[in-house]
C-alpha positions in Angstrom: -91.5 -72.3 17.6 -88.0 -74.1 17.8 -86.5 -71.8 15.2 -83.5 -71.1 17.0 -82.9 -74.3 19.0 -84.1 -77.6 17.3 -82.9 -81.0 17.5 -81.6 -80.5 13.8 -78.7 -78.2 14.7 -77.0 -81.4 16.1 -75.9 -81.5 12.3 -74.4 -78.2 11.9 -72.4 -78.8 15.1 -71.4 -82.5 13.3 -70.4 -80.6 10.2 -68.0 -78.2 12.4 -66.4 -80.8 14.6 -65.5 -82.7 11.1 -64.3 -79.6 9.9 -62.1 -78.6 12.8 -60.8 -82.0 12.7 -59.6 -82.3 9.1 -58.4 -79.0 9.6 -56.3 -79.9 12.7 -55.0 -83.0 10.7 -53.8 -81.1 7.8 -52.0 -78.6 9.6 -50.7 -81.2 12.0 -49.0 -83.6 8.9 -47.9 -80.7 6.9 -45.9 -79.4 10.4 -44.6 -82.9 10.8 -43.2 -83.1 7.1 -42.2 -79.8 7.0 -39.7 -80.7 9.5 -37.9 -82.8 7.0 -36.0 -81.4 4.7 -35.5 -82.3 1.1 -32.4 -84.3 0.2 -31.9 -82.1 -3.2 -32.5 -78.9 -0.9 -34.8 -77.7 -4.1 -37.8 -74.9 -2.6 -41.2 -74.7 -3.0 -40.8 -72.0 -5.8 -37.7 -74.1 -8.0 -39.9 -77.4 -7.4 -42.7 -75.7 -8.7 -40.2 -73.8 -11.8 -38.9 -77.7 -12.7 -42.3 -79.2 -12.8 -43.8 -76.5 -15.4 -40.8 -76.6 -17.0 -40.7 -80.3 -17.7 -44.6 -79.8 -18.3 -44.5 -77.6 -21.2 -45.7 -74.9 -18.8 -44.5 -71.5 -20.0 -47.3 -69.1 -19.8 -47.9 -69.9 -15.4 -46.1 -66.9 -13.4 -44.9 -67.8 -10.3 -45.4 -66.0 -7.1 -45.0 -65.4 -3.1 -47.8 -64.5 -1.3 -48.4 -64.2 2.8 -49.5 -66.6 5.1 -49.1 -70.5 5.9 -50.9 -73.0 3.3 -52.7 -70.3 1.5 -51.3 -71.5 -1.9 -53.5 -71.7 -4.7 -53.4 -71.7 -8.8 -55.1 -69.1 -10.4 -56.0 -70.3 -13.6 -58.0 -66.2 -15.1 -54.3 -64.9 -14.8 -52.2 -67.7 -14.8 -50.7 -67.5 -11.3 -49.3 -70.2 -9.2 -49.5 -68.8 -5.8 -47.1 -70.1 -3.2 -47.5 -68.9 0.5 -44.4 -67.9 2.2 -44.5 -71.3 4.4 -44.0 -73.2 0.7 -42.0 -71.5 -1.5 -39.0 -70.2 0.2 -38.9 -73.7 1.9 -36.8 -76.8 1.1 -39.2 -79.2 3.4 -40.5 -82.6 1.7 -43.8 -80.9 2.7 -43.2 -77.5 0.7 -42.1 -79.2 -2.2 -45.7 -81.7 -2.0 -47.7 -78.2 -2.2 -46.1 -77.1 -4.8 -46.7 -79.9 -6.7 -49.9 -79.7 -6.2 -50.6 -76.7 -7.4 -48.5 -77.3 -10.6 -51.3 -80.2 -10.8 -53.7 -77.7 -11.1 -52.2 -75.8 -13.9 -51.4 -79.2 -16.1 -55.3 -79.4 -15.3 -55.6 -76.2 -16.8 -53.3 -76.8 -19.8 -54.6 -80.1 -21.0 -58.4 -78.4 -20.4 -58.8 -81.2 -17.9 -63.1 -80.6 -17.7 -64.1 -81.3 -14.0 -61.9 -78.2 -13.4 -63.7 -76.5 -16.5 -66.4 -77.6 -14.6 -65.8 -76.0 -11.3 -64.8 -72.7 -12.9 -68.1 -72.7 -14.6 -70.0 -73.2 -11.1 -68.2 -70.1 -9.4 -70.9 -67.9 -10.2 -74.0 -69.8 -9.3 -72.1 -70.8 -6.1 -71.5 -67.6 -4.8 -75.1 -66.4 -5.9 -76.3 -69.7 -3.8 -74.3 -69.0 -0.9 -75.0 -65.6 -0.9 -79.3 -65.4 -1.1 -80.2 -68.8 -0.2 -80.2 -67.7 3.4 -82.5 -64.7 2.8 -84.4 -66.3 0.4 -85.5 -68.9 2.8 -86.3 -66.3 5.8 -88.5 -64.5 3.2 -90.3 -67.6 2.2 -90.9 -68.2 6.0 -91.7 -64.5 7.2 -94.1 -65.2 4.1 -96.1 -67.5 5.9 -94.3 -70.4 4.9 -94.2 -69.6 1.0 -92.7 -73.3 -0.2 -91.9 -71.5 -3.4 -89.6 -69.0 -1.6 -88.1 -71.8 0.6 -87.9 -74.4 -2.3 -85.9 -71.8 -4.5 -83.6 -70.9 -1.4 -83.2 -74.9 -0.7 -82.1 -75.3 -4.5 -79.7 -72.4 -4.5 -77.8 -74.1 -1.3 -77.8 -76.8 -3.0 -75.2 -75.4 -5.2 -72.9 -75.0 -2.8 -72.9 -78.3 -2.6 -72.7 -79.2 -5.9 -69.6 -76.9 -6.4 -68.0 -78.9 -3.2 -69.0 -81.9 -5.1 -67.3 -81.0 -8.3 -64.0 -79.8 -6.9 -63.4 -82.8 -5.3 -61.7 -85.2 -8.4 -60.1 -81.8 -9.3 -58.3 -82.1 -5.7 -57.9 -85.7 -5.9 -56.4 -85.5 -9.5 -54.0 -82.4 -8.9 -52.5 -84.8 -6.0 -52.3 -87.9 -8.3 -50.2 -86.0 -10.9 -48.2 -84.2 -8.2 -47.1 -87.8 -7.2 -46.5 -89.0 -10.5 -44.5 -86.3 -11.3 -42.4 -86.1 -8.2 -42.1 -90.1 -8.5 -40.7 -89.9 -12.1 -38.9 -86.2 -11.9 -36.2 -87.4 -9.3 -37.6 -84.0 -7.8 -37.8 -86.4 -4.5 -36.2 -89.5 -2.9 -38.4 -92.7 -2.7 -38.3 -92.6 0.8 -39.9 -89.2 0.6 -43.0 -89.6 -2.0 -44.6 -91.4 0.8 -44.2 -88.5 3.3 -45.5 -86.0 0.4 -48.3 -88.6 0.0 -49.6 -88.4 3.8 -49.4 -84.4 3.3 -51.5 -84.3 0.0 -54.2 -86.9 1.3 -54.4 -84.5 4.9 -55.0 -82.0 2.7 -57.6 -83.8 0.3 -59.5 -84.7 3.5 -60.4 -81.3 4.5 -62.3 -80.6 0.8 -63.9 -83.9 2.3 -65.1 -82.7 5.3 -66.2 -79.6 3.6 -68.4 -81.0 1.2 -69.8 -83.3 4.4 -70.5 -80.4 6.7 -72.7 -78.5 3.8 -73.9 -82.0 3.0 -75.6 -82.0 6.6 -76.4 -78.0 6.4 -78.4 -78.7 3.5 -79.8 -82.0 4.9 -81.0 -79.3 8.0 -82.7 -76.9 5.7 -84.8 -79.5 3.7 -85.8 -81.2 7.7 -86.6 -77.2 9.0 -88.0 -76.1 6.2 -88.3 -78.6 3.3 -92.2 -79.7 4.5 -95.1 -77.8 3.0 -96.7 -76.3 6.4 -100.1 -75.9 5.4 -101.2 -75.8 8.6 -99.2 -72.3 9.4 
């Protein structure tokens, strides 16, 4: 039985290569641009201050936490989380990440719904990432229980569907990061461009990610998706 080495795992090696790549891009743009530093000499965490200030932002805390483009909003306790590599830098790059996040809590303040959306879906993803796996092995170990395997397929699925879903939240938190680095003055126009190529690197990886468990699931319904009858 080809369980373990099928022709199909050409599509989980697919999904990784596009991952690695998006993932080398991202990190390779936000290098380049955070060479450049700002002409205002603003950081990460006063970009990030003025843009929730001139939002009408006064209930976001903002913070410092380790690593390099680990920065994330936190919309349970309203936390705009800047990794080290952002916020105590003045790089046209550092300021774009910033921005970005602050995207995500306008999001949050105007109730913007894909991201009500997305929040929503945390639970069922996890749960789907987390037994779909087993679910399917039982159903197989079962001889071949399509019940078992169709319920672990669906729960995948989900995975999926979260991927799906965050991707306009991405795409919109980078479209008002722009606008509001365009109109703020926050940045030169020569540098909206740079903070551009930084924001659409980093769009591309949620891309790649939502492709690579795009062909995972396309794997699971070709291995297993198939009433075997005959088994």
């Amino acid at each position: 039985m080809g369980f373990f080495f099928d022709p199909t795992y050409v599509l989980v090696i697919a999904g990784m290569l596009i991952s690695m790549a998006a993932s080398a891009y991202v990190n390779t743009t936000f290098r380049r641009y955070d060479q450049v530093p700002s002409e205002r000499r603003l950081t990460g965490t006063e970009a990030a201050a003025y843009i929730l200030q001139q939002s009408g932002i006064t209930d976001v805390r903002i913070t410092s936490i380790p690593g390099e483009l680990t920065d994330n909003y936190n919309g349970s306790d309203k936390t705009l989380n800047l990794s080290q590599s952002t916020a105590n830098s003045t790089s046209v790059a550092a300021i774009g990440v910033a921005a970005h996040e602050c995207g995500h809590a306008v999001q949050d303040a105007k109730g913007y719904w894909p991201m009500r959306l997305r929040t929503a879906l945390v639970p069922a993803a996890n749960i789907g990432s987390t037994l779909s796996f087993p679910i399917i092995i039982a159903g197989v170990l079962m001889s071949w229980n399509q019940t078992l395997i169709h319920i672990g397929i669906l729960l995948f699925s989900l995975a999926l569907l979260f991927q799906l879903v965050t991707l306009p939240v991405e795409f919109n938190a980078s479209h008002r990061a722009l606008s509001i680095l365009s109109s703020g003055g926050l940045l030169t126009p020569e540098e909206v461009p740079m903070v551009r190529h930084v924001l659409t690197a980093a769009a591309l990886t949620y891309v790649a990610a939502a492709l690579a468990t795009f062909l995972q699931l396309l794997r699971l319904i070709l291995l297993f998706g198939n009433n075997r009858d005959d088994n």
